[in-house]
Backbone as numpy.savetxt, mean C-alpha at the origin, in Angstrom:
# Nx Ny Nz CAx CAy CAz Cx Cy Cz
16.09 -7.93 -4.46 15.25 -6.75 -4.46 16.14 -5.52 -4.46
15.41 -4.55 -4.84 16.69 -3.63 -5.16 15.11 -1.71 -4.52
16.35 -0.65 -4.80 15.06 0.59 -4.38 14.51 0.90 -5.36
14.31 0.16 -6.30 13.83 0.56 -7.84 12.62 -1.05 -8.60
11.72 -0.18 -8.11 10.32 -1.36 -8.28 9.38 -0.94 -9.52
8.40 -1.78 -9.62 7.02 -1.25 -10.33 5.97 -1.22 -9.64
5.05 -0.31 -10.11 3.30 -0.57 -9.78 3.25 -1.83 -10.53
2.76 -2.62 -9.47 2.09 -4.04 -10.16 0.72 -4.05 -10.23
0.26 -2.97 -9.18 -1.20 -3.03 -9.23 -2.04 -1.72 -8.68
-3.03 -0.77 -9.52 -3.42 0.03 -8.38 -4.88 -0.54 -8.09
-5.06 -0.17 -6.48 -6.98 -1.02 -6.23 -7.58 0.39 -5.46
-8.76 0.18 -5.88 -9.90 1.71 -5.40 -11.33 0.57 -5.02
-11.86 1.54 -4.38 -13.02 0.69 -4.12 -14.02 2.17 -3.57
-14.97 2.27 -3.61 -16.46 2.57 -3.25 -16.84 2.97 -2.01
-16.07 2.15 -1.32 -15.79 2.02 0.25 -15.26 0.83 0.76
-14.23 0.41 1.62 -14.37 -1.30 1.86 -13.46 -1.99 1.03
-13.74 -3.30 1.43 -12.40 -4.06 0.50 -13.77 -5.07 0.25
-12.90 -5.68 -0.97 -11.77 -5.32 -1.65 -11.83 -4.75 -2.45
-10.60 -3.91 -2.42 -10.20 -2.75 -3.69 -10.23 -3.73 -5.15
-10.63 -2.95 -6.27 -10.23 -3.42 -6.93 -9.66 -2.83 -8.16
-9.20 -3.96 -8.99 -7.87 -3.28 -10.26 -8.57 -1.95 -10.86
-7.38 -1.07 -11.12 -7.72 -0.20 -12.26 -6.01 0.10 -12.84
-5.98 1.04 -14.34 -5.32 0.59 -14.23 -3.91 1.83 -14.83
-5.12 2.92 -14.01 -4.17 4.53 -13.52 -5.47 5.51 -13.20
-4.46 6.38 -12.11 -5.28 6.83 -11.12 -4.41 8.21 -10.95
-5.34 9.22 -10.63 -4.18 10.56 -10.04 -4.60 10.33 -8.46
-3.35 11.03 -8.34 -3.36 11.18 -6.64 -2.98 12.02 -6.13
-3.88 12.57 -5.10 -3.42 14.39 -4.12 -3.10 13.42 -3.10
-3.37 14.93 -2.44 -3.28 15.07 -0.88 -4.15 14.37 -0.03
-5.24 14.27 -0.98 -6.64 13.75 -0.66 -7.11 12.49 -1.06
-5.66 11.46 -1.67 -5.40 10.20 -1.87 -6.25 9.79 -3.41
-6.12 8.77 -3.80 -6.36 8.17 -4.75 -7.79 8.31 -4.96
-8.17 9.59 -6.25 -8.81 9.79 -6.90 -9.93 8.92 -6.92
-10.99 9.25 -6.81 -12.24 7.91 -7.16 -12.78 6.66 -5.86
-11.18 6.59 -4.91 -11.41 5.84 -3.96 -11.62 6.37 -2.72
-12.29 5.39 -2.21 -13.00 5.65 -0.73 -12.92 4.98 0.49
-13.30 5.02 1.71 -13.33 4.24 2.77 -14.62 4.41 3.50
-14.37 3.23 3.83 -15.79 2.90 4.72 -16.17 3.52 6.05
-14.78 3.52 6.13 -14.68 4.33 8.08 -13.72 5.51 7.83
-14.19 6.67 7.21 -12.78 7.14 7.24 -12.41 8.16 8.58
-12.79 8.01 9.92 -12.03 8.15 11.28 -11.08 7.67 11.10
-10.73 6.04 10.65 -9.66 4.98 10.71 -9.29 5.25 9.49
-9.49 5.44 8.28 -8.84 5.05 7.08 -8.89 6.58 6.39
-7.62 7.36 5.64 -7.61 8.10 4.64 -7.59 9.38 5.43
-7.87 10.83 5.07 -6.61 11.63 5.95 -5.40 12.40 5.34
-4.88 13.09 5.77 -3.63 13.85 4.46 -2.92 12.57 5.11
-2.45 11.78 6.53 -1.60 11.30 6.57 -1.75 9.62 6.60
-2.98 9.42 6.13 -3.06 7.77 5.29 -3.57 8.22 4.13
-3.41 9.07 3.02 -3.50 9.24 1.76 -3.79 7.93 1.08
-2.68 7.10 0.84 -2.57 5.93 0.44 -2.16 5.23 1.75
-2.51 3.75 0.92 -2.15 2.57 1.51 -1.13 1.60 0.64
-0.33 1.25 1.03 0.98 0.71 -0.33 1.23 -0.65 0.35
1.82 -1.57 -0.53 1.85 -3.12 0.20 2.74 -3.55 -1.01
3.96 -4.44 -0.54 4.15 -5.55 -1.57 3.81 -6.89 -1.86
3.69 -6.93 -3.49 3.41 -8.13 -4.03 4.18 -9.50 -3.60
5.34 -8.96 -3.46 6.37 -10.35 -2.96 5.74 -10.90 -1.38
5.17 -10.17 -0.52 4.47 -10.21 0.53 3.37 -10.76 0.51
2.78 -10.53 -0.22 1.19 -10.97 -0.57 1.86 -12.45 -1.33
2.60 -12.47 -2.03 2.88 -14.08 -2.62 3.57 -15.01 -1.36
3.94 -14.19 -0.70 4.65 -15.06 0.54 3.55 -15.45 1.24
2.64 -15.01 1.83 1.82 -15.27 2.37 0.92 -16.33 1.80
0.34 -16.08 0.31 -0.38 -17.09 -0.06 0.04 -18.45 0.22
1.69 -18.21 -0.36 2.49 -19.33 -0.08 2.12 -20.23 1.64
1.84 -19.94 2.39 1.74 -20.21 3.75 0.28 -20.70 3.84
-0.33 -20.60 2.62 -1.81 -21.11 2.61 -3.17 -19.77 3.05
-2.85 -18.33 3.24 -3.80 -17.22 3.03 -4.59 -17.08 1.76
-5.51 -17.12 1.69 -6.14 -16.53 0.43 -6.12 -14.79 0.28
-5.25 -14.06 0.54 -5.03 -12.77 0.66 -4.40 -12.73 -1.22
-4.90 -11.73 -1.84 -4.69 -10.95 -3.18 -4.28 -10.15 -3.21
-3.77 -8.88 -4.16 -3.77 -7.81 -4.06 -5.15 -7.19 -4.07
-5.12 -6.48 -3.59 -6.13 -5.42 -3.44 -7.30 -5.74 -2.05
-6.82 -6.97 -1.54 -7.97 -7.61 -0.96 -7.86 -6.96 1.17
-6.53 -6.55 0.98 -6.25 -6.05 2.44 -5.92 -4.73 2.60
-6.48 -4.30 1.43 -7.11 -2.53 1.11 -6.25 -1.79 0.41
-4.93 -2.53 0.20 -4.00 -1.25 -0.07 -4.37 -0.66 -1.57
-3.78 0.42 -1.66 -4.38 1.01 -3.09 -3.15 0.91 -4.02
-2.11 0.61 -3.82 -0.47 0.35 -4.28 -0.08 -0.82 -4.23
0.04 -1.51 -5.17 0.67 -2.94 -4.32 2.10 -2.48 -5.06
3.06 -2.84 -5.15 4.24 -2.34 -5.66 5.21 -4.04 -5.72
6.22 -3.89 -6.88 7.02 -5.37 -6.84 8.41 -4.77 -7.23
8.99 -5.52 -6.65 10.43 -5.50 -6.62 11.44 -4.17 -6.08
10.50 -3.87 -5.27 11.39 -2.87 -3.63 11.71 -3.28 -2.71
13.23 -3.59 -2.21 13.74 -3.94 -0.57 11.97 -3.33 0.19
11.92 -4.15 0.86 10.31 -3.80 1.63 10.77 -3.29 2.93
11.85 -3.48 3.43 12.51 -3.45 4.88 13.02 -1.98 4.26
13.06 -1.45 3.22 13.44 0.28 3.28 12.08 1.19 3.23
10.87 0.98 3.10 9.95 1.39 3.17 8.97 1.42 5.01
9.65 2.31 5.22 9.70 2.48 7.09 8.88 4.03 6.97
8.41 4.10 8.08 8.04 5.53 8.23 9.25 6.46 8.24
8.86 7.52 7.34 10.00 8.66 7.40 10.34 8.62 5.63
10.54 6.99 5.12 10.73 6.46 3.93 9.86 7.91 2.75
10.36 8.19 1.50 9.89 8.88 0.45 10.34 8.00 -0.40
9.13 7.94 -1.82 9.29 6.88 -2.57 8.55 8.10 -3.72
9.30 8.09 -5.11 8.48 8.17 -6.34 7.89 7.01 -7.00
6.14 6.94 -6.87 5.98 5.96 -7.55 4.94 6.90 -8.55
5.15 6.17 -9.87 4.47 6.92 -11.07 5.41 8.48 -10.92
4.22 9.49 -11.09 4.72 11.10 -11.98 4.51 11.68 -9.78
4.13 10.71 -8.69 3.74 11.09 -7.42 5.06 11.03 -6.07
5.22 11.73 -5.47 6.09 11.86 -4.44 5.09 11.32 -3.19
5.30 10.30 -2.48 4.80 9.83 -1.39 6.09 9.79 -0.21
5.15 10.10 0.96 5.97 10.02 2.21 5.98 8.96 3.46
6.05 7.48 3.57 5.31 6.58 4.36 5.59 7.70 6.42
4.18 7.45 6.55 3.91 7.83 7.57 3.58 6.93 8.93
3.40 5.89 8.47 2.83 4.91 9.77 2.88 3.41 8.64
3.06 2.79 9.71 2.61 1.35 9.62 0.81 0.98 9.71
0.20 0.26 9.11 -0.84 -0.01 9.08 -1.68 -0.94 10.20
-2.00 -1.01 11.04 -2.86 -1.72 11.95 -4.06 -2.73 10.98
-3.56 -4.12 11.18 -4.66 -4.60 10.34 -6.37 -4.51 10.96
-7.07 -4.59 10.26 -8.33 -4.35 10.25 -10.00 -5.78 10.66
-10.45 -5.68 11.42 -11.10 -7.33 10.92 -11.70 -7.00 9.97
-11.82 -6.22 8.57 -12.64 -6.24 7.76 -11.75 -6.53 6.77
-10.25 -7.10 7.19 -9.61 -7.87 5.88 -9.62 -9.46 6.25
-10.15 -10.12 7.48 -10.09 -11.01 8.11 -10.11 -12.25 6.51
-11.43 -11.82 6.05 -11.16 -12.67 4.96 -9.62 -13.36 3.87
-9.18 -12.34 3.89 -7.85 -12.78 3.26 -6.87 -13.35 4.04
-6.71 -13.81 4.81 -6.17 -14.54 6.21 -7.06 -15.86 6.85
-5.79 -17.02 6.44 -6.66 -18.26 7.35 -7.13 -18.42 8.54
-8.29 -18.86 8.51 -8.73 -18.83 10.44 -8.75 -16.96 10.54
-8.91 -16.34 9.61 -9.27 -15.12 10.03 -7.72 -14.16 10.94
-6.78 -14.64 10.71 -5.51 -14.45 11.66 -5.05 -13.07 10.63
-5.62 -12.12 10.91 -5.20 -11.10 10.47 -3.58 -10.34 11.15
-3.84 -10.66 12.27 -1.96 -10.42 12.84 -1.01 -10.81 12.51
-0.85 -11.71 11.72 0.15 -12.21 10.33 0.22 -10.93 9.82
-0.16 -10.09 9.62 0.48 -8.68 9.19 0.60 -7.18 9.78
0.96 -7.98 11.36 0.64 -6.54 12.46 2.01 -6.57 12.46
2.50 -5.74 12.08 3.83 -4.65 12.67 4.62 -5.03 13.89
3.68 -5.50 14.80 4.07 -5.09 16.36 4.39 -6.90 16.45
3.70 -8.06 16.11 3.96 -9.71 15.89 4.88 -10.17 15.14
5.03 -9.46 13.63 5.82 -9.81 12.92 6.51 -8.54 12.04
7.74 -8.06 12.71 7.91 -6.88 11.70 8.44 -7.15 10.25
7.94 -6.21 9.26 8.31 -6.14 8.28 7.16 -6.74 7.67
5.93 -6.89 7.98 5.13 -7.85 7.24 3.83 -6.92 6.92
3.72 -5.62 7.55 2.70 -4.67 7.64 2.81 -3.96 6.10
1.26 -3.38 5.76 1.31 -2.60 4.42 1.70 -1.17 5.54
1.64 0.03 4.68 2.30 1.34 5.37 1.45 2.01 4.70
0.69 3.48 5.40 -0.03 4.27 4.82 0.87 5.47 4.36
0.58 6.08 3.68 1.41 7.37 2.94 0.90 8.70 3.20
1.71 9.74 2.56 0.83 11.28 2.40 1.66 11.24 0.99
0.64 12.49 0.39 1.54 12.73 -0.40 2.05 14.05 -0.71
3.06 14.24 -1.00 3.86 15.08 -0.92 4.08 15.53 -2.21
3.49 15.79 -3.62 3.71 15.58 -4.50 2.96 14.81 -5.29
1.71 15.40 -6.21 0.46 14.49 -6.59 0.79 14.32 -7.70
-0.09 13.35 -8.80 0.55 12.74 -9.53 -0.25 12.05 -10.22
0.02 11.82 -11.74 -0.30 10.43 -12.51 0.37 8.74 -11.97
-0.48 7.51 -11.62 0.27 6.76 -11.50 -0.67 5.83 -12.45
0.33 4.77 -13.23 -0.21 3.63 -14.01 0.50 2.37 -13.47
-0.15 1.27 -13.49 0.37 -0.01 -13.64 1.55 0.05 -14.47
2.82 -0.55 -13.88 4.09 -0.70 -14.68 5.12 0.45 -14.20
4.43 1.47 -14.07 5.17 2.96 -13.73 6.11 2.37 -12.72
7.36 3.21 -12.32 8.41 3.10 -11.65 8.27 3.74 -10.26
8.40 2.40 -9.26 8.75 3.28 -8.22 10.27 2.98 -7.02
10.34 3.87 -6.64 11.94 4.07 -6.34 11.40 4.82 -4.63
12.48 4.09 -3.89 12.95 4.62 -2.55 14.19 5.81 -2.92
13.48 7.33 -2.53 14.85 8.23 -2.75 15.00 8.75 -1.71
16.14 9.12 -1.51 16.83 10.22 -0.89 15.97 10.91 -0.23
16.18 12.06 0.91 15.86 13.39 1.23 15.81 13.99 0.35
16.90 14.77 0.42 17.42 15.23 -0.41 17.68 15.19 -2.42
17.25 14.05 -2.42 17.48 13.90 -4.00 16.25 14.20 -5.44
15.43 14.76 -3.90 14.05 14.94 -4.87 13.66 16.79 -4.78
């Protein structure tokens, strides 16, 4: 894995999961265009804008016997082939024409329970298993993003 990935997938939804494919989206401050949340006390915000997750994560998991997808544990980014362990809060990433800032780790939800065997949604709590959590964003820098588009862990400074 390297700091230089793709959009493998963007997911929007109505409210609720699961998100599903589309296949480019602009994005403010005010997060991914078109999409919504069900609770948004808990979800969305300048500082959960987005929700971002990797694909290699989501395949690891299936691997372990989850029926978890993309799009199915809300994130609106799934992203492939980024070190995942550099995407920490504080982390800035260009993905697509968008400057994102990860702000928090994600607290899983029971309304992704479905994508998790026996409902064991803590298979992706932060605090049980680190490194296994999706991360919510702001953005810092709005943007065109498409499936395929490039995204990259940068610098402070380099943007």
């Amino acid at each position: 894995m390297s700091a230089t990935g793709r959009v493998a997938r963007l997911n929007m939804s109505a409210g609720g999961v699961p998100k599903r494919p589309i296949p480019r989206a602009r994005v403010s401050a005010a997060g991914m265009e078109g999409d919504r949340q069900r609770h948004s006390t808990i979800h969305g915000g300048p500082d959960r804008a987005l929700c971002l997750w990797s694909l290699e994560l989501i395949e690891a998991l299936r691997g372990e016997g989850h029926p978890v997808v993309p799009g199915s544990a809300g994130e609106n980014v799934t992203v492939s082939g980024i070190d995942w362990a550099q995407v920490v809060p504080g982390a800035r990433l260009c993905v697509g024409e968008a400057l994102v800032e990860v702000t928090s780790y994600t607290d899983p939800c029971r309304t992704i329970r479905g994508s998790f065997a026996h409902g064991r949604i803590g298979r992706i709590s932060q605090k049980s298993h680190p490194g296994w959590s999706r991360v919510y964003a702001r953005v810092i820098e709005g943007g065109e993003v498409g499936v395929g588009d490039a995204v990259r862990v940068v610098a402070r400074g380099e943007i």
